[in-house]
N, C-alpha and C positions, 0 to 999 in steps of 0.2 A: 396364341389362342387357337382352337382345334375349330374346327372347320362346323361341328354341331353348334358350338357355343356360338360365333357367329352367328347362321341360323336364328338362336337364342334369343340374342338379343336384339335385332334385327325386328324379330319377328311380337316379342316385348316392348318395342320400341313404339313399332307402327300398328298399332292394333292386331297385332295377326298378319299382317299383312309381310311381306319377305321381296326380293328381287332375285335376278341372277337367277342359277338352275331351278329355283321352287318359282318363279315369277307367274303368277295364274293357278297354282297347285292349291287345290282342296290340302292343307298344312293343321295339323294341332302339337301341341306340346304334349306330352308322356311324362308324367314325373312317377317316375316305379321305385320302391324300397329293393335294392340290393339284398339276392338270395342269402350270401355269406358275410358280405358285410355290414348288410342292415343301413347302408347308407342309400340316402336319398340320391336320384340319380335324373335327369330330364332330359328327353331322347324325345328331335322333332320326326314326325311321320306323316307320311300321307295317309288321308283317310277316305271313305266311301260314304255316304247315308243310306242309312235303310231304314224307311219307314221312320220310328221316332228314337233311332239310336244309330252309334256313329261305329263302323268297321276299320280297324286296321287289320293287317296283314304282314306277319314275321318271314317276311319276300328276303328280306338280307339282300337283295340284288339276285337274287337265283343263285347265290352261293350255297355249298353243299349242306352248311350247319345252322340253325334257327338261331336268330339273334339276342345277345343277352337280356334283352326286354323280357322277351318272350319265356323264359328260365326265370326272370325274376319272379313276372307276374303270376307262375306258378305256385311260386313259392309266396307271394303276400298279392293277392288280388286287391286290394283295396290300394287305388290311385290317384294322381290328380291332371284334371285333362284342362288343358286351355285350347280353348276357340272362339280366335278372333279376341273380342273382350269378354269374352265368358270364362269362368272358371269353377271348376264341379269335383265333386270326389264321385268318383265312379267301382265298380264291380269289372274285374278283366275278368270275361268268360272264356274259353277259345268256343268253336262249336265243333261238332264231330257229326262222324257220319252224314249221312244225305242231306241232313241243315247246313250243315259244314259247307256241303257240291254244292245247294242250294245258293246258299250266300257269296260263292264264288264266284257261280257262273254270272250273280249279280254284277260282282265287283268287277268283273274281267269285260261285262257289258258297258262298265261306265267310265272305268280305266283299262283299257287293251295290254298296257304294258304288262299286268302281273299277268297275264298268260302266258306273255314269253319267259316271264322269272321262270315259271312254272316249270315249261318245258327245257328249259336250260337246267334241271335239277331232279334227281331223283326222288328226294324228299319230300312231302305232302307239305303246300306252305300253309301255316296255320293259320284261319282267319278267327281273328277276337271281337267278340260284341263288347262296347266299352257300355255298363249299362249304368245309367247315374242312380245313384245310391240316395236322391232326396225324398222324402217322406211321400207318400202319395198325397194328392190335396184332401185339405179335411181333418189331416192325422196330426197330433202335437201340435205346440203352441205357433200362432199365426206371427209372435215376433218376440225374439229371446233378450229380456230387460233383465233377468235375473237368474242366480245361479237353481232357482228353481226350475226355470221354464229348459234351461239348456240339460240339467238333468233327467225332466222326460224326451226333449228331444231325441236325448242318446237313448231313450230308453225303448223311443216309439218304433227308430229304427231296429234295435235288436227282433222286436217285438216281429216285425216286419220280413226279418231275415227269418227268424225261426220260422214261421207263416210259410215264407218263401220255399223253404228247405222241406216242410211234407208237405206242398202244392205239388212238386218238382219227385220227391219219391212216390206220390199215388202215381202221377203220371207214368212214370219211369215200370211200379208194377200192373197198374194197366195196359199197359203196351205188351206186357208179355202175356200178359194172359187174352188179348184179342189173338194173339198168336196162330195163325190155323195150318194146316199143312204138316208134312213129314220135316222131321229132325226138330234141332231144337232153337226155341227162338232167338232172333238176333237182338245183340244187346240195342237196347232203345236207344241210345246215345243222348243220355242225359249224365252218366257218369262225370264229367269233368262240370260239366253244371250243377250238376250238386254239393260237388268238393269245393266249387269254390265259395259258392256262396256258405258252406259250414267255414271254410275258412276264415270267411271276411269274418262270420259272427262269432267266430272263437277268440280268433286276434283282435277285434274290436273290444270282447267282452273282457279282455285280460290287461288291455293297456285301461279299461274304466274302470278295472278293479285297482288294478294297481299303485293307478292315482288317488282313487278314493285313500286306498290301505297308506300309503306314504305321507299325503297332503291334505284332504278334506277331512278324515274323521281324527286324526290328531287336534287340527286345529278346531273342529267344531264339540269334540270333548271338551277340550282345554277351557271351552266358554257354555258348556253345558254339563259341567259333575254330574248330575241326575241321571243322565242320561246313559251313563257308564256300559248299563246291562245292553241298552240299546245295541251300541258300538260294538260291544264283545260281539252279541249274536251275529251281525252284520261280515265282521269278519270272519265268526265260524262257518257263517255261509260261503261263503267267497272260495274259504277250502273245498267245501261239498261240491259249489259250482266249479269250480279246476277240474275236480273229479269227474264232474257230466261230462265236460268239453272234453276230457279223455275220450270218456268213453261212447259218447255222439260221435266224435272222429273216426273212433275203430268200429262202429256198427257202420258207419257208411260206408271204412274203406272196404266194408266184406259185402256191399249191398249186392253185388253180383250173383252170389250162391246163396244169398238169405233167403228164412221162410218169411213169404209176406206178412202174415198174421202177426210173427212174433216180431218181426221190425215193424212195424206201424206201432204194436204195442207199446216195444221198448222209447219208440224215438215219443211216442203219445206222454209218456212217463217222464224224459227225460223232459219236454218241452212242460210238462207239468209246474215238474219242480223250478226249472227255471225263471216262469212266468211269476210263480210263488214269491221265488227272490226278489223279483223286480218288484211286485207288489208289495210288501214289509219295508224297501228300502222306501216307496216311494210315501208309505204312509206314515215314516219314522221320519223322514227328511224332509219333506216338502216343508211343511211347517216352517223350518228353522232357516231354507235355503231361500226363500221368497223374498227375504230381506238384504238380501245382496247382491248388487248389482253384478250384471256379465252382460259384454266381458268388465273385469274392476277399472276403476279409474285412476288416475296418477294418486300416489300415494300423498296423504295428507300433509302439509308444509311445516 
């Protein structure tokens, strides 16, 4: 058994709690999806608080290369964090620029040792806001009894990400145009903040399509004929929405040289039609999904 997995379980075992080298260590669990192999993966870390969100730090020990975490969560930000007996799906942000210094100088204030990583390494160690991904209060159903209510839940979140995703671009072209002085503005350092959260809501919205297209609208045809045209339309969307998430990902991977006007436009359009799709599925579905319990119960005897 590997030296994490111990840890692991350990730390599974006792609430959170661990002995030996971690003995007294602020500890969480990391569960990250694998960049390449798409496999689930759970890596214990140290962490920081700030304010009402929790920092790790891809320190590697002050070795020269960023830890594979850190490359996953790049590549699928949507995680699961355990702390203590808590457990959350979260947003891995990293931060950049002077939030980035900011949040260090934090962490270096309340654990000393990652300043020695620091200096023992060339490389900038990246600090990640782990930021939980639950509904704001108020938003979506107060407690999920049926496959209706978990269908807005996924829904309130996307709903929430898109929101998130032009809160995070006005910011980003505000910043430049506060701009004053000779040469030309320095990027705002929202860049990777914005990619990830388009990220979490593309790959969120592709694995609820997916399902839907495989598993819920066969089965809910199969016990609704009527409804036929419904289902066709639902899926001809799902194409169109593919097509958004393309093209929402390539307008923000170029947000650096875009015109503001016409990216606010385009992303105002994109987040249009999307919102549309949600809207159709949920006045075509709710109806029929109300009556079934979530999550199901043991199959009947």
């Amino acid at each position: 058994m590997s030296f994490n997995q111990t840890v692991i379980d350990e730390f599974r075992a006792h609430q959170g709690k661990v002995g030996g080298y971690f003995e007294g260590s602020d500890l969480l669990l990391l569960t990250v999806t694998g960049a390449r192999s798409g496999a689930e993966r759970t890596v214990p870390l140290g962490y920081v608080r700030h304010e009402d969100r929790l920092l790790v730090i891809g320190s590697n020990l002050g070795g020269p290369k960023h830890p594979d975490w850190y490359h996953n969560v790049l590549a699928n930000p949507m995680v699961q964090v355990e702390v203590g007996t808590d457990s959350f799906e979260a947003i891995a942000v990293p931060a950049e620029g002077e939030y980035r210094d900011r949040l260090f100088a934090h962490v270096v204030a309340v654990e000393p040792g990652y300043g020695e990583y620091q200096e023992n390494t060339s490389r900038v160690l990246p600090v990640v806001v782990l930021e939980r991904s639950d509904p704001a209060p108020g938003e979506g159903p107060a407690e999920i009894r049926s496959l209706a209510d978990k269908l807005v839940e996924v829904h309130v979140w996307l709903r929430g990400q898109l929101r998130h995703v032009s809160a995070e671009v006005d910011a980003y072209f505000e910043t430049l145009a506060a701009h004053r002085g000779d040469g030309a503005a320095p990027a705002p350092g929202l860049g990777l903040q914005i990619r990830q959260h388009c990220l979490a809501f593309c790959q969120t919205l592709e694995i609820h399509h997916t399902g839907e297209d495989a598993h819920m609208f066969p089965a809910l045809a199969a016990q609704n004929p009527h409804l036929q045209d419904v289902f066709e339309r639902l899926r001809t969307e799902h194409v169109t929405v593919a097509r958004l998430q393309q093209e929402l990902s390539g307008l923000l991977a170029d947000i650096g040289g875009a015109d503001p006007e016409r990216f606010r436009k385009e992303l105002a359009r994109m987040s249009q039609e999307l919102n549309a799709h949600l809207d159709y599925e949920e006045e075509s579905l709710l109806p029929l999904l109300a009556e079934i319990p979530f999550p199901p119960g043991p199959p009947a005897s």
